[in-house]
C-alpha positions in Angstrom: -62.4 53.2 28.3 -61.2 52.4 31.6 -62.7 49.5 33.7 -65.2 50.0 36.8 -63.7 48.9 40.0 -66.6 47.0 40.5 -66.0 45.5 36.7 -62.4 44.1 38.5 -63.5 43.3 41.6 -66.1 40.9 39.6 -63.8 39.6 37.0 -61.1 38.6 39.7 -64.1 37.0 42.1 -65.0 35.0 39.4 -61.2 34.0 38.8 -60.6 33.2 42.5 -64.1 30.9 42.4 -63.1 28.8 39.0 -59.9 28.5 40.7 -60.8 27.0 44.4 -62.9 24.9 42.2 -60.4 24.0 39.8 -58.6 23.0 43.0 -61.5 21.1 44.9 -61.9 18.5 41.3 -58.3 17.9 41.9 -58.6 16.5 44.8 -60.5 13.7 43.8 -62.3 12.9 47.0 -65.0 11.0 45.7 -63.6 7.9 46.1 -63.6 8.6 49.7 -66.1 7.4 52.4 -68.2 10.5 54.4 -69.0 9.8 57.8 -73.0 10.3 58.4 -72.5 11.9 61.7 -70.9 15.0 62.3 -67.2 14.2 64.2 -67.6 17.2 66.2 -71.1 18.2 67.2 -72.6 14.5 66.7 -75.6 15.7 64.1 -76.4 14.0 61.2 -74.6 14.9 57.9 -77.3 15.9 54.9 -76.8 13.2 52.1 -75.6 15.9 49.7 -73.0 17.1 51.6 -71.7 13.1 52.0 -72.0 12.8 48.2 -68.8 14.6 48.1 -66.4 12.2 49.5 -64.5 12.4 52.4 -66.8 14.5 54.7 -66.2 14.4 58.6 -68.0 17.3 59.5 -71.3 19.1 59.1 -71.7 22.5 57.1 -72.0 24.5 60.4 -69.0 22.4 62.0 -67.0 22.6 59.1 -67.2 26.3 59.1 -65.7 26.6 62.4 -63.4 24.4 61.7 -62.4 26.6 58.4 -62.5 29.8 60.3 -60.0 28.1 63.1 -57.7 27.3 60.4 -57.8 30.5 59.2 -57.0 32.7 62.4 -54.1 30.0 63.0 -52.6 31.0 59.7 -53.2 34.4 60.7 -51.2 34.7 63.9 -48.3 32.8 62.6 -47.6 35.3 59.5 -47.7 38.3 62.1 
């Protein structure tokens, strides 16, 4: 019986989440100090998010940060 494609596109979502996970334990930021204001837009970071280790930026912040990184990455493999 052959596989829905919505059957693969689950399986391999779930694959690519264990595995950026996988990756973020690796990391090992715990250790690290979070800042309690946001670097960029000066807000204050939610306690959770600062549990993490190592956070500079808020969720929003971040985001846009992330998304910059991305479309740099972009433009320089065209």
């Amino acid at each position: 019986m052959r596989a829905d494609i919505l059957d693969n596109a689950v399986d391999l979502q779930a694959t690519l989440n264990a595995t950026a996970l996988e990756h973020q334990l690796k990391q090992n930021r715990f250790h690290l100090v979070s800042l309690e204001k946001c670097i960029d837009c000066d807000i204050e970071i939610d306690p959770t998010r600062q549990a993490l280790g190592g956070v500079e930026r808020c969720t929003e912040c971040e985001g846009f940060h992330q998304r910059e990184i991305f479309q740099k990455r972009q433009k320089a493999l065209r």
